[in-house]
PDB file with one MODEL, atoms N, CA, C and O in Angstrom:
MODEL        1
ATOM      1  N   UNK A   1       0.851  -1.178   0.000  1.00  0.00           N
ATOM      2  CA  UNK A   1       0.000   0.000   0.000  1.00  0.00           C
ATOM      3  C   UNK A   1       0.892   1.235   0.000  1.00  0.00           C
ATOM      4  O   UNK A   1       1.649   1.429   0.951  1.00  0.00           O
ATOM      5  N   UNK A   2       0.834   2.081  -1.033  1.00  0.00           N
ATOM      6  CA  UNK A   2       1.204   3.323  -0.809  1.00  0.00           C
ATOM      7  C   UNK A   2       0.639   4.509  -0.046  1.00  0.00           C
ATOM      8  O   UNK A   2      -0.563   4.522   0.221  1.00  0.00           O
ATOM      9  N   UNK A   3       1.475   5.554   0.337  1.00  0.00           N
ATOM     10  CA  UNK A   3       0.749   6.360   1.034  1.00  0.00           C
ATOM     11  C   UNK A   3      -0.223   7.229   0.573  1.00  0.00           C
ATOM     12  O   UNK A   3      -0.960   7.829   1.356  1.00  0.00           O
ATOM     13  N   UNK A   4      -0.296   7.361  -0.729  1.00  0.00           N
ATOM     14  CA  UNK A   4      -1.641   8.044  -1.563  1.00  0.00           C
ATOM     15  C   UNK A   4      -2.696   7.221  -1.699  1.00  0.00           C
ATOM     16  O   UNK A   4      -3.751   7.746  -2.055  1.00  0.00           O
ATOM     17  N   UNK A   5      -2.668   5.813  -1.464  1.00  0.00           N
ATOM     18  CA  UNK A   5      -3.520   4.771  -1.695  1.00  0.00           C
ATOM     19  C   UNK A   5      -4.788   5.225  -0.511  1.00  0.00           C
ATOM     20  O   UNK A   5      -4.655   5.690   0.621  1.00  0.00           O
ATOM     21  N   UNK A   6      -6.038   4.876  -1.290  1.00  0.00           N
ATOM     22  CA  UNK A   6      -7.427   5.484  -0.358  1.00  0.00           C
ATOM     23  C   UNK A   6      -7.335   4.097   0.547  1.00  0.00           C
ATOM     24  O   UNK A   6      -6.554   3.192   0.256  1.00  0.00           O
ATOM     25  N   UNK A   7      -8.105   4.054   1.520  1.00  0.00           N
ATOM     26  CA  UNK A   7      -8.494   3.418   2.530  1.00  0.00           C
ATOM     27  C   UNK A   7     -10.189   2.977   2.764  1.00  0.00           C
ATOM     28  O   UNK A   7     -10.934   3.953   2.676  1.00  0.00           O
ATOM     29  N   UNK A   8     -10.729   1.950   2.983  1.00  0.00           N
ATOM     30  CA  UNK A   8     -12.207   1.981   2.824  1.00  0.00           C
ATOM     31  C   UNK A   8     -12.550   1.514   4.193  1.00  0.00           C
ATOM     32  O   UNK A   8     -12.567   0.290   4.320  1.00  0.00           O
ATOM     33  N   UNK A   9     -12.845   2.270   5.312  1.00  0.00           N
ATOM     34  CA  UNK A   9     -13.369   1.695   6.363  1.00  0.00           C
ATOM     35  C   UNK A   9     -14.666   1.855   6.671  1.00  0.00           C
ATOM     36  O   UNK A   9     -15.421   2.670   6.140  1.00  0.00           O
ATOM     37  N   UNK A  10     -14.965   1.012   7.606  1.00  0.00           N
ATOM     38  CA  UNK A  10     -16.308   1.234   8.247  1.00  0.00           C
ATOM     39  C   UNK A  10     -16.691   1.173   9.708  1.00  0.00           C
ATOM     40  O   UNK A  10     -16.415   0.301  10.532  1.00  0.00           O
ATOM     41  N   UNK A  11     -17.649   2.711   9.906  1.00  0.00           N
ATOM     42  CA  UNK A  11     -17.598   3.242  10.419  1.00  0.00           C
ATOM     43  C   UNK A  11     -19.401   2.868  10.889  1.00  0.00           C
ATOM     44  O   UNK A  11     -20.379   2.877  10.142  1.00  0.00           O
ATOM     45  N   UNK A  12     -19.340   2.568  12.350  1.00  0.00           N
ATOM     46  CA  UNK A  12     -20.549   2.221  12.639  1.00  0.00           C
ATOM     47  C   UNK A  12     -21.193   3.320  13.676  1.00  0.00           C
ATOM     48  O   UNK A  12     -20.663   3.725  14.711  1.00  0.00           O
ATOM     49  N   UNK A  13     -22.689   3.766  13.048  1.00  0.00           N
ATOM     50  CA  UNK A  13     -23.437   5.187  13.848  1.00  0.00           C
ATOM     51  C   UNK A  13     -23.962   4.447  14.378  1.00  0.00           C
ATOM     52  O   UNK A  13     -24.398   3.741  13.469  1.00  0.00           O
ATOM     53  N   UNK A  14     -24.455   3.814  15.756  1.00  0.00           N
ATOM     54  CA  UNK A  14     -25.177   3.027  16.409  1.00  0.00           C
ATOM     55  C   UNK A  14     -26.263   4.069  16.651  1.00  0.00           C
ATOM     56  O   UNK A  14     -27.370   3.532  16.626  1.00  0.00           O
ATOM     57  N   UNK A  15     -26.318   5.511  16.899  1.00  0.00           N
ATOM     58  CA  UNK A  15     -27.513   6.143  16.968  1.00  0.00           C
ATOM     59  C   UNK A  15     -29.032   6.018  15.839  1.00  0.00           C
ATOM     60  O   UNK A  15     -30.214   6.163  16.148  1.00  0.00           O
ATOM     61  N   UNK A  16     -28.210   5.592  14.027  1.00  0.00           N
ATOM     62  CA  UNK A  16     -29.553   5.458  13.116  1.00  0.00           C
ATOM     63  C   UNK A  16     -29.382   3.965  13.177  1.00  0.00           C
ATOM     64  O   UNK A  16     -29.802   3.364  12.189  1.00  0.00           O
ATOM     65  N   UNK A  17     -28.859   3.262  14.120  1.00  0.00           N
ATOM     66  CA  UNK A  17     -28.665   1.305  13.417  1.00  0.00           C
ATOM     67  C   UNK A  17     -28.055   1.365  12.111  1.00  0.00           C
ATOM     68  O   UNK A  17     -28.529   0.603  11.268  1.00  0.00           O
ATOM     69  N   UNK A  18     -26.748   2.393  11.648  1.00  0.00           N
ATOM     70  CA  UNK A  18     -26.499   2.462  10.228  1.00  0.00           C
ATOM     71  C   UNK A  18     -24.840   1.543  10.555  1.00  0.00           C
ATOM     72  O   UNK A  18     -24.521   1.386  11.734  1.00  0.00           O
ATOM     73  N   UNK A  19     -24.103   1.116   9.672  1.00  0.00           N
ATOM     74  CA  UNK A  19     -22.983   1.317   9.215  1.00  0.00           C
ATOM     75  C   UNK A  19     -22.550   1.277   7.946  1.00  0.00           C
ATOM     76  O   UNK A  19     -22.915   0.507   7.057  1.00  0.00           O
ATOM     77  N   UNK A  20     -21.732   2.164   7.896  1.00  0.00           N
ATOM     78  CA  UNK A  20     -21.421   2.816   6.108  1.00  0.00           C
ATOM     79  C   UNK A  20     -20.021   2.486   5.979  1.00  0.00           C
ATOM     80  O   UNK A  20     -19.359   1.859   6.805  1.00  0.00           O
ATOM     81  N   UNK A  21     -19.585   3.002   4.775  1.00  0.00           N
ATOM     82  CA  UNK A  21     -18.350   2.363   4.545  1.00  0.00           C
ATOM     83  C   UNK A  21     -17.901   3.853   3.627  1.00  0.00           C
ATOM     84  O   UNK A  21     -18.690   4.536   2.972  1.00  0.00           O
ATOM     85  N   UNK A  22     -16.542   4.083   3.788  1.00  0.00           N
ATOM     86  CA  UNK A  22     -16.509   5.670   4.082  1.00  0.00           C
ATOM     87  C   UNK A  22     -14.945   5.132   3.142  1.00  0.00           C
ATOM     88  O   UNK A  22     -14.330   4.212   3.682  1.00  0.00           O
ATOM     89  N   UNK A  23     -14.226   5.811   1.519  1.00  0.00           N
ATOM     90  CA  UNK A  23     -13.276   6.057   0.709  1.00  0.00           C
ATOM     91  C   UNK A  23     -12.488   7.408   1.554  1.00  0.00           C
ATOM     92  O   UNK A  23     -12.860   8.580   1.611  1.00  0.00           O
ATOM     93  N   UNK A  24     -11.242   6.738   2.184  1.00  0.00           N
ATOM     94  CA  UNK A  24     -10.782   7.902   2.693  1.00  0.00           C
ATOM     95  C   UNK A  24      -9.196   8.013   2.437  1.00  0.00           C
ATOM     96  O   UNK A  24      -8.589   6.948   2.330  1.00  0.00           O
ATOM     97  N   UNK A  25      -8.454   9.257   2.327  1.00  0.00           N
ATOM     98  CA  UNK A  25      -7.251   9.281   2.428  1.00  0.00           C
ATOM     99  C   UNK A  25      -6.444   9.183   3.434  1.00  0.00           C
ATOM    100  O   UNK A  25      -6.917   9.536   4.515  1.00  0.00           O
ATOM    101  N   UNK A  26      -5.377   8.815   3.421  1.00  0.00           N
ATOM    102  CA  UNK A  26      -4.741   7.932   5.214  1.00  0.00           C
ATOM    103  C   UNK A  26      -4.437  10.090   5.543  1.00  0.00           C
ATOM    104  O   UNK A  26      -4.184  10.495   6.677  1.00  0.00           O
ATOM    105  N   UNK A  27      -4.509  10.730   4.747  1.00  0.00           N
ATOM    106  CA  UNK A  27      -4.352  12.279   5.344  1.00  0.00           C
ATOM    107  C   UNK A  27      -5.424  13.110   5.700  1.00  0.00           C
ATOM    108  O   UNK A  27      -5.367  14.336   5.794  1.00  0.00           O
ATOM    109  N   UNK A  28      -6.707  12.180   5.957  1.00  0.00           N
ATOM    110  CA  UNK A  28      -7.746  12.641   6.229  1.00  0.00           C
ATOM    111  C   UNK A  28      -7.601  12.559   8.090  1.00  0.00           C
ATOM    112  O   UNK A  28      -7.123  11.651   8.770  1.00  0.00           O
ATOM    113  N   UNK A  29      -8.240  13.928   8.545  1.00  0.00           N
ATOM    114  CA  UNK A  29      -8.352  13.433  10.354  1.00  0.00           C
ATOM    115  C   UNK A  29      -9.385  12.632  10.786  1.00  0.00           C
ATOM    116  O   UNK A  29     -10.326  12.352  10.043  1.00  0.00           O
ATOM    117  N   UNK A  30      -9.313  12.313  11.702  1.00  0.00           N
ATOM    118  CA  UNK A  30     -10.572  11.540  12.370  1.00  0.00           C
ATOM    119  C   UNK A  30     -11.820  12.706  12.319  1.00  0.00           C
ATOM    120  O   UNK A  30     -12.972  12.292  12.192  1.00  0.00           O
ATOM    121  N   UNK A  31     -11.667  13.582  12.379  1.00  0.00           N
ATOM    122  CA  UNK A  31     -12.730  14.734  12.432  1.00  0.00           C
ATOM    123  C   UNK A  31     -13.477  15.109  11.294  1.00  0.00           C
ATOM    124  O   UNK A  31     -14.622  15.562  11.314  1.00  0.00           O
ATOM    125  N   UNK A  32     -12.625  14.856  10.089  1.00  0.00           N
ATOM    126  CA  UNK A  32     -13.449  14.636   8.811  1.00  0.00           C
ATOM    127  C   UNK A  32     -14.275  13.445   8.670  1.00  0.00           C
ATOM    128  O   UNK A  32     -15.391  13.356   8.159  1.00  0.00           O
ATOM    129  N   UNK A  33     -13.473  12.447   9.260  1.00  0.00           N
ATOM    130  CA  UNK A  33     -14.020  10.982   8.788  1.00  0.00           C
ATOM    131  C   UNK A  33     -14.878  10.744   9.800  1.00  0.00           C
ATOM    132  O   UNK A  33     -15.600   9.781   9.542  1.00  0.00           O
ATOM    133  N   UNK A  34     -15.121  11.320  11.021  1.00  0.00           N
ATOM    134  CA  UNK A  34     -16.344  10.993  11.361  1.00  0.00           C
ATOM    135  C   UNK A  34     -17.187  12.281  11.100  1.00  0.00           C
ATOM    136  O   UNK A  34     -18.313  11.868  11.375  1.00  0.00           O
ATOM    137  N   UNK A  35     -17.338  13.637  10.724  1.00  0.00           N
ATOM    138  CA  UNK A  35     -18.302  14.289   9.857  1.00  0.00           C
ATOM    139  C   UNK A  35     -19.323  13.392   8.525  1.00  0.00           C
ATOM    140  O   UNK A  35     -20.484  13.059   8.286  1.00  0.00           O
ATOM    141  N   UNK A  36     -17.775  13.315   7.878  1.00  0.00           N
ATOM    142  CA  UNK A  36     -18.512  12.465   6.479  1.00  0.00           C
ATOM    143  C   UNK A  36     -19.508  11.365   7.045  1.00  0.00           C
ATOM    144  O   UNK A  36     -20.623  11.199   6.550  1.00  0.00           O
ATOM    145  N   UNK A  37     -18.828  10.318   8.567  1.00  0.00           N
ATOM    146  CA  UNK A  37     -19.941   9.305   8.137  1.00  0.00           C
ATOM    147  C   UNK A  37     -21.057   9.619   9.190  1.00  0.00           C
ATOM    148  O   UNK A  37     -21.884   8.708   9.197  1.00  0.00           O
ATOM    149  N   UNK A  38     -21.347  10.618  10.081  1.00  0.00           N
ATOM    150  CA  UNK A  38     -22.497  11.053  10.425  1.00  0.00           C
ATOM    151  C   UNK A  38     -23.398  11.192   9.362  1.00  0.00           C
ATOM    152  O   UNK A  38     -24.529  10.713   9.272  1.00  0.00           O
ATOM    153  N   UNK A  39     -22.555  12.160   8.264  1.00  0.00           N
ATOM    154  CA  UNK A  39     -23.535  12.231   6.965  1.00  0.00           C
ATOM    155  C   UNK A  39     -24.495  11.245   6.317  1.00  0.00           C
ATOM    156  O   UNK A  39     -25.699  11.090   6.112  1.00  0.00           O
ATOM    157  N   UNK A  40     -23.071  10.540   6.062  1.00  0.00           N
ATOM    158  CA  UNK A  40     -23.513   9.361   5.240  1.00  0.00           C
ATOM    159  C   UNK A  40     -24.366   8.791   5.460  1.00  0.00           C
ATOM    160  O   UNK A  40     -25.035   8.250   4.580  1.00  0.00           O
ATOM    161  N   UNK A  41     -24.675   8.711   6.932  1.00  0.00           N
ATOM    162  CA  UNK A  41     -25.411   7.718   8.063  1.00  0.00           C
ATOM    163  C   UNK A  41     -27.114   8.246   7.963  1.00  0.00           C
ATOM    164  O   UNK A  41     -28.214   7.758   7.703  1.00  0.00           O
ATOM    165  N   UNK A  42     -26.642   9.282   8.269  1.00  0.00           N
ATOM    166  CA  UNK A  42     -28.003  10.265   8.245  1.00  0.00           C
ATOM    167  C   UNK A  42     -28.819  10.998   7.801  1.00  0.00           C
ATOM    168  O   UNK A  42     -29.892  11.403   8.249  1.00  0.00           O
ATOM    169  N   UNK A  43     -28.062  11.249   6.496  1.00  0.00           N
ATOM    170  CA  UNK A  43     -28.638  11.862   5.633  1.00  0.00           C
ATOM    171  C   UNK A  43     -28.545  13.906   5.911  1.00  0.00           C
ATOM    172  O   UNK A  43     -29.051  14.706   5.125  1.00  0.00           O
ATOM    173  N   UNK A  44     -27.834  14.271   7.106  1.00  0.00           N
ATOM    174  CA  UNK A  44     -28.225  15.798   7.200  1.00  0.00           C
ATOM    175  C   UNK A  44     -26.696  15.881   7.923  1.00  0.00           C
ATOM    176  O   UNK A  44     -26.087  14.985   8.508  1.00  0.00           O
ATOM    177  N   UNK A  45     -26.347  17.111   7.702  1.00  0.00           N
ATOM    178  CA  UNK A  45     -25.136  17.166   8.702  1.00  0.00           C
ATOM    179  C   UNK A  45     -25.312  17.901  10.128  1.00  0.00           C
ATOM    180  O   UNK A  45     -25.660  19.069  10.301  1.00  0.00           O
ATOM    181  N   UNK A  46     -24.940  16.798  11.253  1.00  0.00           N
ATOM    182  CA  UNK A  46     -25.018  17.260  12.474  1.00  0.00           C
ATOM    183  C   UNK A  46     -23.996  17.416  13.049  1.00  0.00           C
ATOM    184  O   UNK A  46     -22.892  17.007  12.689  1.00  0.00           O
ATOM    185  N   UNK A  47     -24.355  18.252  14.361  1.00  0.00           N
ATOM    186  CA  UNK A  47     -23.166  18.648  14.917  1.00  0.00           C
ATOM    187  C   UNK A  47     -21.989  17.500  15.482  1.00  0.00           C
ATOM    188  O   UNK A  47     -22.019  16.823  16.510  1.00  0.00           O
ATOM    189  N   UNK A  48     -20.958  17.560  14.400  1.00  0.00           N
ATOM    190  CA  UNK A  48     -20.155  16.598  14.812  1.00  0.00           C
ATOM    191  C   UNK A  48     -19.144  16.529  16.185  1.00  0.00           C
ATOM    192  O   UNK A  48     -18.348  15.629  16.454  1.00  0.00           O
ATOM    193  N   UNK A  49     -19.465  17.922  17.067  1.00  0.00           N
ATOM    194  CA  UNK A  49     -19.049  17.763  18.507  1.00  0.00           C
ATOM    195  C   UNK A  49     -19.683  17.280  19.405  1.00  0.00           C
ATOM    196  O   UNK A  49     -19.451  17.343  20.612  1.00  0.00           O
ATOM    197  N   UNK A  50     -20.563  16.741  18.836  1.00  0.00           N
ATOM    198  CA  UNK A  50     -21.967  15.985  19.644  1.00  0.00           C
ATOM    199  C   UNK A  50     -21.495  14.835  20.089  1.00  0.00           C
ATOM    200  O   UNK A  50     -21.910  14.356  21.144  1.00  0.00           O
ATOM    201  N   UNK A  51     -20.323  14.085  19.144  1.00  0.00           N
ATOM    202  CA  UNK A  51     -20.173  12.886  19.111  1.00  0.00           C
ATOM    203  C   UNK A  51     -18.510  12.505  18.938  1.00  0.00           C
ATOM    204  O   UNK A  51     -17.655  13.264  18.482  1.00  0.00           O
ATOM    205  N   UNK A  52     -18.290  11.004  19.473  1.00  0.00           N
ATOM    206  CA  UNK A  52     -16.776  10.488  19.666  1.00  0.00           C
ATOM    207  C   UNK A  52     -16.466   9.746  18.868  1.00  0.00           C
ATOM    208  O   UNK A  52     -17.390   9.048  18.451  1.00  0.00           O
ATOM    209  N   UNK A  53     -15.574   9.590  18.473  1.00  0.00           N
ATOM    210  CA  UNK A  53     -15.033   8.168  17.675  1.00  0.00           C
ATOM    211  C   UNK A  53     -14.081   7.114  18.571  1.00  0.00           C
ATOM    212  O   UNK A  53     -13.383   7.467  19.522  1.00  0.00           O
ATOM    213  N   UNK A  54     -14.183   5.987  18.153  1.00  0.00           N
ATOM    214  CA  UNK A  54     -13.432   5.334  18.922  1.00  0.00           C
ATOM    215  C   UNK A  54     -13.028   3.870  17.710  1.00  0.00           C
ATOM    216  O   UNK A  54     -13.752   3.222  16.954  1.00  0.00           O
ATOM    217  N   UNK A  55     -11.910   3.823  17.940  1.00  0.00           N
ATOM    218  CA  UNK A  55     -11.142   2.765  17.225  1.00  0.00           C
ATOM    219  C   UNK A  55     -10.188   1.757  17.905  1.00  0.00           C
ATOM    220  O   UNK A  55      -9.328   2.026  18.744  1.00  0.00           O
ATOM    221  N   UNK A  56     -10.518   0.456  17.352  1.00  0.00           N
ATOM    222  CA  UNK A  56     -10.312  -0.394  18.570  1.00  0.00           C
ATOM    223  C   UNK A  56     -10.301  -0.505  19.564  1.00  0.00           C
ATOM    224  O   UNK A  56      -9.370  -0.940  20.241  1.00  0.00           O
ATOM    225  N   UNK A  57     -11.658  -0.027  20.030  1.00  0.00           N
ATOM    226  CA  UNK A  57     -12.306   0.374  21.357  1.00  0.00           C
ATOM    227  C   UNK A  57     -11.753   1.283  22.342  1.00  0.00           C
ATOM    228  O   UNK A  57     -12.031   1.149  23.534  1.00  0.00           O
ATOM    229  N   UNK A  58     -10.996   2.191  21.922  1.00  0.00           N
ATOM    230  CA  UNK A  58     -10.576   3.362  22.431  1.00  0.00           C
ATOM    231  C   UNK A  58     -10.816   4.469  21.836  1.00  0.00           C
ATOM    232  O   UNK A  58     -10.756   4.677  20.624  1.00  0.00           O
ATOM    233  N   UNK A  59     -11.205   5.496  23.007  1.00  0.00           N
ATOM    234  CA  UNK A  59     -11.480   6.951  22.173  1.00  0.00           C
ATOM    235  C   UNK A  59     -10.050   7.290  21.454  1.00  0.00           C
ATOM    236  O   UNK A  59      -8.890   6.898  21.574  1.00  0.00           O
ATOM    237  N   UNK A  60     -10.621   8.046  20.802  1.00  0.00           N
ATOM    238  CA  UNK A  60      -9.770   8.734  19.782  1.00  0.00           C
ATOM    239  C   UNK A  60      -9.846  10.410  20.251  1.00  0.00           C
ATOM    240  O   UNK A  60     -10.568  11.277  19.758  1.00  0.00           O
ATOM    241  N   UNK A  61      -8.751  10.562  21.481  1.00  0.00           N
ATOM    242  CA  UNK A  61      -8.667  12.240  22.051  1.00  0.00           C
ATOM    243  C   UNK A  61      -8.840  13.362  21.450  1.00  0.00           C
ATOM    244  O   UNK A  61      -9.549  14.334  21.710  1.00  0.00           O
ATOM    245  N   UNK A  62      -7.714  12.999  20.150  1.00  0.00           N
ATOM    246  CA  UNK A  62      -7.225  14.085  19.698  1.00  0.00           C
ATOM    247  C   UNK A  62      -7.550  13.839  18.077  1.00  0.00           C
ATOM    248  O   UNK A  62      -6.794  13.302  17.268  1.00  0.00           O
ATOM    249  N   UNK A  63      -8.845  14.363  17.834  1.00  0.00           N
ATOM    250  CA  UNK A  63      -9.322  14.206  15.982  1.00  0.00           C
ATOM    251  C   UNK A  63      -8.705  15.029  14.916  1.00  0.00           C
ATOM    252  O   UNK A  63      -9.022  15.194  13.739  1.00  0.00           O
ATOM    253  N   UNK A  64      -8.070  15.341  15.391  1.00  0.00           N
ATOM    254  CA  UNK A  64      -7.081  16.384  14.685  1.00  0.00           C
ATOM    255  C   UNK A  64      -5.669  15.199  13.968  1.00  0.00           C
ATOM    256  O   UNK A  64      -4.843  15.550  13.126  1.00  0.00           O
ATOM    257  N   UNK A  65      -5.749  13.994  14.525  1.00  0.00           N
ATOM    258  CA  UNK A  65      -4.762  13.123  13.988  1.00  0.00           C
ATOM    259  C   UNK A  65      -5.219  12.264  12.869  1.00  0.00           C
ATOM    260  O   UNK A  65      -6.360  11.802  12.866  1.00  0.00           O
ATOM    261  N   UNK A  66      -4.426  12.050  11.983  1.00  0.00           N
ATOM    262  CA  UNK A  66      -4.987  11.343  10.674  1.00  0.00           C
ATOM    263  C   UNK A  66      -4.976  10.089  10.566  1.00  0.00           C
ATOM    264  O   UNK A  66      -4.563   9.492  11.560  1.00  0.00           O
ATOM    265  N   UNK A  67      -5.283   9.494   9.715  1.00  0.00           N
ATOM    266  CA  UNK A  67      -5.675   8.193   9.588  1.00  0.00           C
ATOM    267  C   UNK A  67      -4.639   7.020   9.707  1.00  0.00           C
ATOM    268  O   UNK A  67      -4.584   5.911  10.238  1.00  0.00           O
ATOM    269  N   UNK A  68      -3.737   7.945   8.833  1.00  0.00           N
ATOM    270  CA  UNK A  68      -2.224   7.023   8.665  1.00  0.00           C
ATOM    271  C   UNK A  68      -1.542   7.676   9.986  1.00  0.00           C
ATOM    272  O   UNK A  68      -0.915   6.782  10.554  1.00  0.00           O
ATOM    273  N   UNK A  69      -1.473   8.455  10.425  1.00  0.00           N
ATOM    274  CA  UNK A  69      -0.323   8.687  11.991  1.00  0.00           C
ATOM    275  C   UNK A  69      -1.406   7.906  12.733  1.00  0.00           C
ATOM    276  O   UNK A  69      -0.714   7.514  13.673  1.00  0.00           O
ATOM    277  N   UNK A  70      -2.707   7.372  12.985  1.00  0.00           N
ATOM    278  CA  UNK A  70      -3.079   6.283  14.057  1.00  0.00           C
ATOM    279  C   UNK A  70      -3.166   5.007  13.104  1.00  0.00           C
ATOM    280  O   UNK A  70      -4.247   4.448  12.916  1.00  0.00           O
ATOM    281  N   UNK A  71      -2.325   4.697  12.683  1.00  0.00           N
ATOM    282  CA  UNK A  71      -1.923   3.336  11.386  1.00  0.00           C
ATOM    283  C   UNK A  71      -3.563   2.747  11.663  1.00  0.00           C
ATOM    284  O   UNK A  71      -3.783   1.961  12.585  1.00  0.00           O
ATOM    285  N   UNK A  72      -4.658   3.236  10.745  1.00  0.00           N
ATOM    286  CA  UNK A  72      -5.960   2.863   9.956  1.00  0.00           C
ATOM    287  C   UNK A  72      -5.241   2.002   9.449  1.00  0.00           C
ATOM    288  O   UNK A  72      -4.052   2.220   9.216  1.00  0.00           O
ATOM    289  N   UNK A  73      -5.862   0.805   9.171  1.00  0.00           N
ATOM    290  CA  UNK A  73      -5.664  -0.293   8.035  1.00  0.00           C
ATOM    291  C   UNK A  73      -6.548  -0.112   7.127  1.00  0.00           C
ATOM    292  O   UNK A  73      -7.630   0.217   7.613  1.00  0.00           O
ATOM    293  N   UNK A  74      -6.540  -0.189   6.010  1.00  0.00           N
ATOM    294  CA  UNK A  74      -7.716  -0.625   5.006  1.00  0.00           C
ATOM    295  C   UNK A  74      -8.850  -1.589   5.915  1.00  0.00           C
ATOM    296  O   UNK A  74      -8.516  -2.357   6.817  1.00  0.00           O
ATOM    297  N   UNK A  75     -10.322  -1.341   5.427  1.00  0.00           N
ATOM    298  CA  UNK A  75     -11.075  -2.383   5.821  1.00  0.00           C
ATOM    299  C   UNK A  75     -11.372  -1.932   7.575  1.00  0.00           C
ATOM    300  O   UNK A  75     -12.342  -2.367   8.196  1.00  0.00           O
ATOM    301  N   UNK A  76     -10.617  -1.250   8.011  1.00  0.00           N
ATOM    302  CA  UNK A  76     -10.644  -1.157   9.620  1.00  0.00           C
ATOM    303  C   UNK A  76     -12.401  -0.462   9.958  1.00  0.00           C
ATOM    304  O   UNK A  76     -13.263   0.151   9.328  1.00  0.00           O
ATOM    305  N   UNK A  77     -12.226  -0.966  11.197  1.00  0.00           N
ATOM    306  CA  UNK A  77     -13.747  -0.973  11.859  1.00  0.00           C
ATOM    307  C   UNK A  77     -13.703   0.161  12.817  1.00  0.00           C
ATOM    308  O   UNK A  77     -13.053  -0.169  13.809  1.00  0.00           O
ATOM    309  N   UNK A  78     -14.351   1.904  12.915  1.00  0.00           N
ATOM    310  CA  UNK A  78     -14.280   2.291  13.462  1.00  0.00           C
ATOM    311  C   UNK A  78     -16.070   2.007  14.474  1.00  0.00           C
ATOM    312  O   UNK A  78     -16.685   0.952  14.318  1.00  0.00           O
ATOM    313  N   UNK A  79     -16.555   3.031  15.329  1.00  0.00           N
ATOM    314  CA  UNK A  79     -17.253   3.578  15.919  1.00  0.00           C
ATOM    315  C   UNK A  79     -17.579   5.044  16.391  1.00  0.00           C
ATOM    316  O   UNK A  79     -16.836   5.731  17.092  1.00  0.00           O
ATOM    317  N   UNK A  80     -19.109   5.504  15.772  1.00  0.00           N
ATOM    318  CA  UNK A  80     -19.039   7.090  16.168  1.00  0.00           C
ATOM    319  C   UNK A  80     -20.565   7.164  17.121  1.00  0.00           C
ATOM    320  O   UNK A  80     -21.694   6.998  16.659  1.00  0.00           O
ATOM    321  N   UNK A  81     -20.219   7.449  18.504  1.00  0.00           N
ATOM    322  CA  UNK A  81     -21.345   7.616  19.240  1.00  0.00           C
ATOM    323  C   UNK A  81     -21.399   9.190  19.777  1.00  0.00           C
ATOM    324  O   UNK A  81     -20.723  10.133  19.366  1.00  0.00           O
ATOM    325  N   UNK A  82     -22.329   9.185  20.735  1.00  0.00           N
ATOM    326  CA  UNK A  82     -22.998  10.059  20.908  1.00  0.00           C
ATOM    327  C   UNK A  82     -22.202  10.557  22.371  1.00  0.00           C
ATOM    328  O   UNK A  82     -22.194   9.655  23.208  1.00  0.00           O
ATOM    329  N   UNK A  83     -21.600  11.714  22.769  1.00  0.00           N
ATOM    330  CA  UNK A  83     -20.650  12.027  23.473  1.00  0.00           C
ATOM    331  C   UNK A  83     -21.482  11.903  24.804  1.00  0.00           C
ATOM    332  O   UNK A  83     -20.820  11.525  25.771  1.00  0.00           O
ATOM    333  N   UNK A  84     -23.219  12.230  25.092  1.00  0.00           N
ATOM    334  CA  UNK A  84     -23.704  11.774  25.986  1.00  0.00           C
ATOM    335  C   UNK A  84     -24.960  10.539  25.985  1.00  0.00           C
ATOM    336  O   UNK A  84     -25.932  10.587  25.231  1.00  0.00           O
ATOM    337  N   UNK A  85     -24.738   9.559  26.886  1.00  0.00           N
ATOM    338  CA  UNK A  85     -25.851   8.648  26.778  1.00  0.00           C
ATOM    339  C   UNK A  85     -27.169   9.296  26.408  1.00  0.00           C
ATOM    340  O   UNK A  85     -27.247  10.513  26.572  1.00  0.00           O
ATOM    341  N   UNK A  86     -28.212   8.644  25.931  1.00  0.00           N
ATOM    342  CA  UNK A  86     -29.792   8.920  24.973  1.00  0.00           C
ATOM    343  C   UNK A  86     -30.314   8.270  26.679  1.00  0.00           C
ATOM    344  O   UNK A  86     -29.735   7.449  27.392  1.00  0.00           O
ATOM    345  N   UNK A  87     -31.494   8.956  26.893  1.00  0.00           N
ATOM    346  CA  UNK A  87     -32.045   8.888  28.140  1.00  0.00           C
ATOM    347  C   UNK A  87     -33.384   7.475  27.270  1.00  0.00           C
ATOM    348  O   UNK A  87     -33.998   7.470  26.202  1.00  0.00           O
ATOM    349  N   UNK A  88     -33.289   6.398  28.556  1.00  0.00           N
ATOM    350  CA  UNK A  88     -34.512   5.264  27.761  1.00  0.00           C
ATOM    351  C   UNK A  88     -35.875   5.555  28.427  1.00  0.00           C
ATOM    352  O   UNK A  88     -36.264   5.785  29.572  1.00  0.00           O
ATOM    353  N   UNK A  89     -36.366   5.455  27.338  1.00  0.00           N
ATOM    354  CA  UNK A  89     -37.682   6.190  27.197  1.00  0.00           C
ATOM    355  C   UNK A  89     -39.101   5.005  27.216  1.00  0.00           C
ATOM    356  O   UNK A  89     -40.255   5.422  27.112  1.00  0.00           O
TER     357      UNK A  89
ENDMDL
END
């Protein structure tokens, strides 16, 4: 894999029951890539400070870091939730 080579992960919104699968560059941040797949997910763009990412079951602090400096693999499985629990109703 080269370093211009795209990356295809997927990225699961447990808030719509969606997961999408998101063409990304390893120089993309986590902050884009979970914008885009809120989108993707949802159809509208929401506030993406609403919500965390977490990859291999750890948050991801600092979204300002890219895909390739937290070595993304192709195919890799993220998670984007909701920064506070949904009250059950």
């Amino acid at each position: 894999m080269t370093v211009a080579s795209a990356l295809r992960v997927k990225v699961s919104v447990p808030d719509v029951w969606d997961v999408v699968e998101v063409t990304a560059a390893p120089d993309w941040s986590m902050r884009r890539l979970k914008r885009t797949a809120l989108t993707l997910a949802t159809g509208r763009t929401l506030d993406s400070d609403l919500y965390l990412v977490k990859y291999r079951g750890a948050l991801v602090i600092d979204e300002s870091e890219t895909l390739g400096a937290l070595n993304v693999a192709d195919r890799a499985s993220l998670i984007v939730l909701p920064t506070r629990r949904q009250p059950v109703r």
